[in-house]
TORDO-156841 format. One record per residue (C-alpha): x, y, z; residue in three letters. Coordinates in steps of 0.1 Angstrom, whole numbers. Example, Ala and Ser with C-alpha at 12.3 -4.5 7.8 and 13.67 -1.06 7.14 Angstrom:
<node><east>123</east><north>-45</north><up>78</up><r>Ala</r></node>
<node><east>137</east><north>-11</north><up>71</up><r>Ser</r></node>
This chain:
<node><east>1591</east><north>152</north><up>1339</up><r>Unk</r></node>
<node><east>1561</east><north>177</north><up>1331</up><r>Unk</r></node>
<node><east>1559</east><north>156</north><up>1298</up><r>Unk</r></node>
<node><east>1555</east><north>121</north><up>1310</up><r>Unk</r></node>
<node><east>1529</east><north>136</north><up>1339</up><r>Unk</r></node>
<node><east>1509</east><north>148</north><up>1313</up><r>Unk</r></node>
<node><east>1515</east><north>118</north><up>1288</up><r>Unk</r></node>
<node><east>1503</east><north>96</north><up>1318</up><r>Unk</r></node>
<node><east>1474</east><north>114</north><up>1324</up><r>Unk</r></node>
<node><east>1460</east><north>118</north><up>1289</up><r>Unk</r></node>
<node><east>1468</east><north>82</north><up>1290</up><r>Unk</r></node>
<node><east>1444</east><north>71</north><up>1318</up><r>Unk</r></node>
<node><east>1418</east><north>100</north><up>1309</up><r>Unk</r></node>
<node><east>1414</east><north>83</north><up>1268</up><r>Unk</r></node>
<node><east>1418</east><north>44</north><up>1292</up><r>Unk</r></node>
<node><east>1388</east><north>51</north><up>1313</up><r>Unk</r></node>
<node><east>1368</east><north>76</north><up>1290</up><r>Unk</r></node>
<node><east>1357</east><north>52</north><up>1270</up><r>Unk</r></node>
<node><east>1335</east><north>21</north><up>1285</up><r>Unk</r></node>
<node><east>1350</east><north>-15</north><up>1278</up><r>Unk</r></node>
<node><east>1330</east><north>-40</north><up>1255</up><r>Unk</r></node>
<node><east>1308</east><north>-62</north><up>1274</up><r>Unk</r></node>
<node><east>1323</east><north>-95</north><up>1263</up><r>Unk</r></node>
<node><east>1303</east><north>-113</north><up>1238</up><r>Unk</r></node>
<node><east>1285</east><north>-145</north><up>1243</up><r>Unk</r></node>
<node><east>1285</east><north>-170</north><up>1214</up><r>Unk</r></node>
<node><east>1252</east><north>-184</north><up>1205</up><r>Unk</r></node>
<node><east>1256</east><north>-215</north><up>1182</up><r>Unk</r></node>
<node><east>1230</east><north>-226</north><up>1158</up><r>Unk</r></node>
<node><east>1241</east><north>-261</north><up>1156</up><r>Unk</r></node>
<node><east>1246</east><north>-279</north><up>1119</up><r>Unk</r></node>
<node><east>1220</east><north>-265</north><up>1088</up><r>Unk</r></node>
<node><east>1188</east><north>-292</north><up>1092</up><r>Unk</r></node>
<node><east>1184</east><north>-313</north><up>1063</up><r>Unk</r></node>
<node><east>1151</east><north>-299</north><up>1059</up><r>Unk</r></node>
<node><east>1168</east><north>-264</north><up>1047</up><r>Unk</r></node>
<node><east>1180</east><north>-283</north><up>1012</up><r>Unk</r></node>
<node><east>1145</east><north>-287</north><up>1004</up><r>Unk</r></node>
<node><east>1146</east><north>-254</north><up>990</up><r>Unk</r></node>
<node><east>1181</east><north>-256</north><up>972</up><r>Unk</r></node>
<node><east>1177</east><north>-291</north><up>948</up><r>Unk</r></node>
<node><east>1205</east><north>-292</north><up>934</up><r>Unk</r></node>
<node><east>1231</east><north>-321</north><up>944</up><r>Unk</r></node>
<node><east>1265</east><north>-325</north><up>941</up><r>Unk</r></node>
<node><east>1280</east><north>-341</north><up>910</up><r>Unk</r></node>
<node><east>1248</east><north>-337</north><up>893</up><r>Unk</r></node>
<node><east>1251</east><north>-318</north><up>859</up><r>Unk</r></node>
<node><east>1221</east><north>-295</north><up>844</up><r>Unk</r></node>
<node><east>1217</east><north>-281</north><up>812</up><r>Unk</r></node>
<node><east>1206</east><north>-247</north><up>798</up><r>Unk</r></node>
<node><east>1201</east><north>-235</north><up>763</up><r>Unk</r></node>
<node><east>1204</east><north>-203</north><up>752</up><r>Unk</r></node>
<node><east>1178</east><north>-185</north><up>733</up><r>Unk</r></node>
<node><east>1203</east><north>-187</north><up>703</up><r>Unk</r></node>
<node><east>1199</east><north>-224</north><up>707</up><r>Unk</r></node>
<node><east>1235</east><north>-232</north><up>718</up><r>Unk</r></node>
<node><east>1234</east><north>-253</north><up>751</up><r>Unk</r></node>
<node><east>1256</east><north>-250</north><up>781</up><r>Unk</r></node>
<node><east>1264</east><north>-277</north><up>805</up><r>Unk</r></node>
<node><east>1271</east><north>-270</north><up>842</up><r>Unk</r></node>
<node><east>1284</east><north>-288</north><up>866</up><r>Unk</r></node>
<node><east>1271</east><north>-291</north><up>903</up><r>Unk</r></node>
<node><east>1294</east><north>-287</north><up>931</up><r>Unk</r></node>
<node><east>1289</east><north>-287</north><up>968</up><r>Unk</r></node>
<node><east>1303</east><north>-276</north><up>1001</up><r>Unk</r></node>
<node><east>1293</east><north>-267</north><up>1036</up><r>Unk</r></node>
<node><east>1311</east><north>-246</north><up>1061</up><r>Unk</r></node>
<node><east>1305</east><north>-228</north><up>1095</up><r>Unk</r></node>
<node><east>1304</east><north>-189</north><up>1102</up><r>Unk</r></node>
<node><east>1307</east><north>-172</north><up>1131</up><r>Unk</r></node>
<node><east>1293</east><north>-138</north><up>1131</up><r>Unk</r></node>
<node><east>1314</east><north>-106</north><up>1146</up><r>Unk</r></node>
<node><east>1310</east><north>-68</north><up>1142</up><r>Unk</r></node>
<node><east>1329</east><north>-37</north><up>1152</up><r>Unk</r></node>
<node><east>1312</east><north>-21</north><up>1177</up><r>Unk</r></node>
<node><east>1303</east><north>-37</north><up>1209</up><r>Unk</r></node>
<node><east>1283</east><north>-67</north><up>1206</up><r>Unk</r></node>
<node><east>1263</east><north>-86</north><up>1228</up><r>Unk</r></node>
<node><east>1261</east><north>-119</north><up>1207</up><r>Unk</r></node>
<node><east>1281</east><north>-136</north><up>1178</up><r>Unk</r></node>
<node><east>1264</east><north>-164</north><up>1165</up><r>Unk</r></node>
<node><east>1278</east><north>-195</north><up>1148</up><r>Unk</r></node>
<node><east>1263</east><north>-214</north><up>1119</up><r>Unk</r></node>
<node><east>1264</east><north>-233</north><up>1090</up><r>Unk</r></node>
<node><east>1259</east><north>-226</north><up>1053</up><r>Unk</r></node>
<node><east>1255</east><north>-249</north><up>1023</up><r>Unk</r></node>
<node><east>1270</east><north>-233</north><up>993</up><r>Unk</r></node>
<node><east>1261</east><north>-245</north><up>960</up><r>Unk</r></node>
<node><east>1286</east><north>-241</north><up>928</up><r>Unk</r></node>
<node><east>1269</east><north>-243</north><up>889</up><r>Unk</r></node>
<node><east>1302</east><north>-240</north><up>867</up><r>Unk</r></node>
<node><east>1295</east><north>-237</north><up>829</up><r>Unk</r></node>
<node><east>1317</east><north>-263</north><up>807</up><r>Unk</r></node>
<node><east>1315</east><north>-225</north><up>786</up><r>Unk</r></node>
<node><east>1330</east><north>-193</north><up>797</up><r>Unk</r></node>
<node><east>1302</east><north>-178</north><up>809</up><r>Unk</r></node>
<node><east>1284</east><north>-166</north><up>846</up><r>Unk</r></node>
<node><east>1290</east><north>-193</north><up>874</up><r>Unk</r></node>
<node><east>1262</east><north>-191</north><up>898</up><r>Unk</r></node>
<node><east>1261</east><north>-201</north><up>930</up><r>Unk</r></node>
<node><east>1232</east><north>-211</north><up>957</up><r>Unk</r></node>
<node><east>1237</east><north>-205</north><up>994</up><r>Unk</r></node>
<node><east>1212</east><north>-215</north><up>1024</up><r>Unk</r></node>
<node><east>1219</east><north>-211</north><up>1060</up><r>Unk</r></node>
<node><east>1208</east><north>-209</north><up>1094</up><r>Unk</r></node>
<node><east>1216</east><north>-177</north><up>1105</up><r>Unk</r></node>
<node><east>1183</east><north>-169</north><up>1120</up><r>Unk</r></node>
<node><east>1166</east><north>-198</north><up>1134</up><r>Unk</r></node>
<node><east>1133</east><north>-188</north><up>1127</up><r>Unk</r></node>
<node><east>1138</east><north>-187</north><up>1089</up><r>Unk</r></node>
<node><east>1164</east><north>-199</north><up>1066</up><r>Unk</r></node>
<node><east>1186</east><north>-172</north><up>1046</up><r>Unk</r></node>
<node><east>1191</east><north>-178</north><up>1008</up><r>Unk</r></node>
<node><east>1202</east><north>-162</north><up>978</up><r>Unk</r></node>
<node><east>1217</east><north>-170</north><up>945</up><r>Unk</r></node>
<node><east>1243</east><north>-153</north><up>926</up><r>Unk</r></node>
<node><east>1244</east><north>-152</north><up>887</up><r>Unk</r></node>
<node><east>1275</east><north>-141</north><up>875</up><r>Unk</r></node>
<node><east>1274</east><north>-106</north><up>891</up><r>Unk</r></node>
<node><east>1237</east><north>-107</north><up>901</up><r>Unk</r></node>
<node><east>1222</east><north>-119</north><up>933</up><r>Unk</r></node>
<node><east>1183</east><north>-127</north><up>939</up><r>Unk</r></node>
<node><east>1167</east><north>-140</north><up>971</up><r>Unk</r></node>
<node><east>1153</east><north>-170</north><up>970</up><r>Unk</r></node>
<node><east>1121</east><north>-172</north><up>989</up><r>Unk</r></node>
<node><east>1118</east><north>-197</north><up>1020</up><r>Unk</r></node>
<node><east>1100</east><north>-202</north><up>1054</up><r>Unk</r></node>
<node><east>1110</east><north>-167</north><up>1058</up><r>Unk</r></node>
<node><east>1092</east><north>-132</north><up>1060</up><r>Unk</r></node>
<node><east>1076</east><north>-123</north><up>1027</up><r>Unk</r></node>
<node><east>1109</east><north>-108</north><up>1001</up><r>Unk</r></node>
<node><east>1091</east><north>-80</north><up>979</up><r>Unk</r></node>
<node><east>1108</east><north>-88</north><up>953</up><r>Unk</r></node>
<node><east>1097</east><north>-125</north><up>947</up><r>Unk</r></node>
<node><east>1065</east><north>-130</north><up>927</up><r>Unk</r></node>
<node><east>1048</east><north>-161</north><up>932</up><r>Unk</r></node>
<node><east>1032</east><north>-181</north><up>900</up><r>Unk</r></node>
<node><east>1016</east><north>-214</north><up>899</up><r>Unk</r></node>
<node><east>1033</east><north>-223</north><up>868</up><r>Unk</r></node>
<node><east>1052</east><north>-214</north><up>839</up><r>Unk</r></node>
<node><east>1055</east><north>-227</north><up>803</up><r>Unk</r></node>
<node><east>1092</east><north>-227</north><up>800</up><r>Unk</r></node>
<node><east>1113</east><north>-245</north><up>772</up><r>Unk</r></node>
<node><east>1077</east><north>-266</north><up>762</up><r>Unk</r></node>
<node><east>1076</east><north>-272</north><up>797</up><r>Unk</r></node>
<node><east>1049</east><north>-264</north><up>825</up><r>Unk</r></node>
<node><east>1069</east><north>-255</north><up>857</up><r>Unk</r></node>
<node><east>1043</east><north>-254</north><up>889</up><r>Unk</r></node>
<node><east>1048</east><north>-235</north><up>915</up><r>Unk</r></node>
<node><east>1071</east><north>-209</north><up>902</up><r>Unk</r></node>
<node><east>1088</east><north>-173</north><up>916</up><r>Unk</r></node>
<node><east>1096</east><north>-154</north><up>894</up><r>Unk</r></node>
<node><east>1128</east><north>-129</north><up>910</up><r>Unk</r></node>
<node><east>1142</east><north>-99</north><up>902</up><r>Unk</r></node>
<node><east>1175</east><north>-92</north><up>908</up><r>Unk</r></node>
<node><east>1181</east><north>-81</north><up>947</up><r>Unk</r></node>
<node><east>1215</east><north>-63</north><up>945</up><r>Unk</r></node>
<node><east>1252</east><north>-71</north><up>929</up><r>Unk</r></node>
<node><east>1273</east><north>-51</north><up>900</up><r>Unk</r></node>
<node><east>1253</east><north>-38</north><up>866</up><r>Unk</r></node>
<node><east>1271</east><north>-10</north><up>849</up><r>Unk</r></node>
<node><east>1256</east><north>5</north><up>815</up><r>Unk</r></node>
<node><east>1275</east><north>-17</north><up>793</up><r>Unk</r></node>
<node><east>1274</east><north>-47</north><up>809</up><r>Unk</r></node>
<node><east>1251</east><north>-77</north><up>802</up><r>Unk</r></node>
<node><east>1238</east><north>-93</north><up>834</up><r>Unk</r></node>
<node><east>1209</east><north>-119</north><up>847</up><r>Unk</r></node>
<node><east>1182</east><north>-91</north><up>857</up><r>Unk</r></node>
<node><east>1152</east><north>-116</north><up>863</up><r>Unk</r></node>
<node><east>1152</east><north>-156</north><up>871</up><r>Unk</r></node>
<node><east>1126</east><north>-180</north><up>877</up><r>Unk</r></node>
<node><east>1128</east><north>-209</north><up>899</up><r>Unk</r></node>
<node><east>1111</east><north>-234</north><up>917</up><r>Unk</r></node>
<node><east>1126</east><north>-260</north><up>946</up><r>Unk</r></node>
<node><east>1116</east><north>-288</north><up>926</up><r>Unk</r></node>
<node><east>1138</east><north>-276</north><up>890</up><r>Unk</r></node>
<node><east>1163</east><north>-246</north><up>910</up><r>Unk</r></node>
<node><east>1166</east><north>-223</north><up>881</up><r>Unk</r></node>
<node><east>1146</east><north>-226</north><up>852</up><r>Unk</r></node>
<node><east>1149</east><north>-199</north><up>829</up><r>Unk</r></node>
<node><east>1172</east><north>-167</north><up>837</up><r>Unk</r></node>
<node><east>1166</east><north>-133</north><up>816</up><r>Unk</r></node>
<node><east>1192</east><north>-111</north><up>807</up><r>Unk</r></node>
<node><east>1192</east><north>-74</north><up>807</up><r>Unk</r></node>
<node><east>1195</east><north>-72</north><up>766</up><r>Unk</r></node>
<node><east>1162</east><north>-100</north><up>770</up><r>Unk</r></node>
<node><east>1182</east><north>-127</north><up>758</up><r>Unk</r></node>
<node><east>1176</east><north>-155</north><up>781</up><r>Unk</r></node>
<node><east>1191</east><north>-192</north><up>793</up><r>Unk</r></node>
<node><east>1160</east><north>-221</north><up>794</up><r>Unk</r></node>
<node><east>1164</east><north>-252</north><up>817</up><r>Unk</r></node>
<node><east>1165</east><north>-281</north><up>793</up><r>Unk</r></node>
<node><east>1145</east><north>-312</north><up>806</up><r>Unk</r></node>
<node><east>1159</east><north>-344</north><up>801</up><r>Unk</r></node>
């Protein structure tokens, strides 16, 4: 008997000890504006071309997809917040890096984007806050090409061991997406314009 009385108790103390989450309300963003793609010009089924500085050329592939989110977190939250992202696929016709483009309207005031490639990410610049890592060019001579309007990016996070080879610098514009991607031995990938 002593044993369930103090089972019961410790029960109710470790119940009422600790203060219940408020419950969360959902704020929903609605659908990603149209306007947000203007920063991400890539479109699905579309196919773009890079050639590496070895002169062999690789073809990729455009694929694209957009899904909702729902923000939660594990401590008591006030607000979980519902959007939408647009997540953009470039798959070599090569076994090499994929890379991938996402935007999305996590924050209303700004739209979120990044781009992945292969085990790299980079922020792409939007409407946003200034990103420190994003330098700002009014053109580029890539490939024979003058590219206006240019940032070039440095990579913003992801997996780089010692030995590995990975993209460590990108340019890109929203007119072209990724021009020309830098790998950390310096050998590089150049849009090729058709």
């Amino acid at each position: 008997m002593k044993t369930r009385l103090l089972l019961f108790v410790s029960v109710t103390i470790l119940l009422t000890a600790c203060p219940r989450c408020p419950e969360t309300i959902l704020l929903d963003n609605g659908p990603l504006p149209d306007e947000a793609m203007q920063y991400i010009p890539y479109r699905n089924g579309q196919s773009v071309m890079f050639r590496h500085s070895h002169n062999m050329e690789v073809r990729f592939d455009v694929y694209q997809v957009k899904y909702q989110q729902t923000t939660s977190c594990a401590e008591c939250c006030k607000y979980n917040i519902r959007y939408e992202t647009n997540r953009t696929d470039l798959k070599p016709n090569y076994p090499l890096f994929n890379i991938s483009l996402e935007i999305s309207n996590i924050d209303t005031s700004f739209f979120y984007s990044y781009a992945n490639v292969g085990s790299s990410a980079f922020s792409i610049p939007t409407n946003g806050p200034d990103q420190p890592d994003a330098e700002r060019l009014d053109s580029a001579l890539v490939d024979s090409v003058w590219y206006y309007d240019v940032y070039k990016l440095g990579t913003s996070g992801g997996y780089q061991g010692e030995e590995v080879i990975y993209a460590d610098t990108i340019f890109y514009n929203y007119t072209d997406g990724i021009i020309k991607i830098i790998m950390s031995n310096k050998e590089y990938y150049e849009l090729v314009k058709k």
